[in-house]
N, C-alpha and C positions, 0 to 999 in steps of 0.2 A: 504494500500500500504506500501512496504516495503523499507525509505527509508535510511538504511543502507547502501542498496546497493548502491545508490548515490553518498555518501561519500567514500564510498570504490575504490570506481572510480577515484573520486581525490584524495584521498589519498595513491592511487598506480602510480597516476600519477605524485604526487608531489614527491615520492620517491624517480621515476626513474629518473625527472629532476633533484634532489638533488646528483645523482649518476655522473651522466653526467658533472653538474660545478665540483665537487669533482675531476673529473677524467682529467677534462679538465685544474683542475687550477695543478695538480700532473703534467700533463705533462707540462705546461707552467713553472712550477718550476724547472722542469730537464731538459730543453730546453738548456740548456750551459754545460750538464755534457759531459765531456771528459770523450771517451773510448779507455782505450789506448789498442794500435797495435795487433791484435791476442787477442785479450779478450772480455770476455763480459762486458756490463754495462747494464745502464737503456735501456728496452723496453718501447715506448710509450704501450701507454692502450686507448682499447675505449670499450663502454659496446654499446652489447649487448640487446636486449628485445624480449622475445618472447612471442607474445599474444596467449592464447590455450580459446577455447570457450568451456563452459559446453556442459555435455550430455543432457541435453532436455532446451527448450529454457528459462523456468524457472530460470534458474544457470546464463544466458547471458556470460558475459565474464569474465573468474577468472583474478587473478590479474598477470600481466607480471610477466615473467623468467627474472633477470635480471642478466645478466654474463658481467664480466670485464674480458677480452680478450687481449692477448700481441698484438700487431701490427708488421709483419715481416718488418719493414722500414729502409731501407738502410740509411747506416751514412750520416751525412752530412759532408764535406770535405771543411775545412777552409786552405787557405797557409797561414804559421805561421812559419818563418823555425826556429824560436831562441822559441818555446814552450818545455818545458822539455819534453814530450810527441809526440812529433813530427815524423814522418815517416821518410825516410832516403832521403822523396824526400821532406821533410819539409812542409808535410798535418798534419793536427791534425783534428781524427775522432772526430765530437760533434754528439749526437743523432741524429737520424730525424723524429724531431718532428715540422711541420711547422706552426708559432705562430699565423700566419693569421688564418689558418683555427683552433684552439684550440682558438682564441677570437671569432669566428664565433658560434663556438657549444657551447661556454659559453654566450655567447649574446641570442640564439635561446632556451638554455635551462632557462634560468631566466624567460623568458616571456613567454615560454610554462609553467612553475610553476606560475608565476603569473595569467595564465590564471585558472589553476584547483582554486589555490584560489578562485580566482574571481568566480568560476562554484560550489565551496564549500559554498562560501556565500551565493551565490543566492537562492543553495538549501537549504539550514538553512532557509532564511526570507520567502519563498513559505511554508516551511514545519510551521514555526511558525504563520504564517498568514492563513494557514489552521484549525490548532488549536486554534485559536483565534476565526475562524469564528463557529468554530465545538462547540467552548464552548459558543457561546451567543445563541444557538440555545434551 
């Protein structure tokens, strides 16, 4: 048995969870950038996964697409009227990026990574205590 492929499994899963805190802490970090009036600034980001399954059942599943993606999300709208940046009705555009849900998909992606660990190690001590049993034989 082949179990490369095992590993390969969590360690496309641990990738993608590692992409997702990445993207989730990027957005949590520019959660306060001001974008001033008529201009661009920071687009939040979310990635992306596309799973595609081999052509015969042998191959099972390759490993996810993973794309990081701008988010079209309307500003969020703080009254602020004495901000240097301010609109003329005294808004000031911040991102919108909403912090609850970017601590939700960092919370969900840690523990989905700590899960392939966990499913990484398991298959390590099965595979080593197969060869263990294969070598007293």
């Amino acid at each position: 048995m082949d179990y490369t492929q095992t590993f390969a499994i969590s360690a496309a899963g641990m990738a993608l969870e590692r992409t997702r805190v990445e993207v989730a802490a990027l957005n949590l970090a520019n959660a306060n950038t001001v974008v001033a009036p008529g201009g661009s600034g920071y687009k939040p980001l979310r990635v992306v996964a596309h799973a595609t399954f081999g052509s015969s059942v042998d191959q099972g599943l390759n490993a996810p697409t993973v794309q990081v993606e701008p988010l079209d999300q309307a500003p969020r709208l703080v009254y602020e009227p004495g901000h240097p940046l301010a609109d003329t009705r005294g808004f000031v555009n911040y991102v919108g990026v909403d912090t609850a849900t970017e601590m939700v998909t960092m919370m969900s992606a840690m523990r989905s990574y700590e899960a392939n660990v966990a499913a990484m190690t398991t298959a390590r001590n099965m595979t080593l205590k197969a060869l263990d049993i294969g070598g007293n034989t």
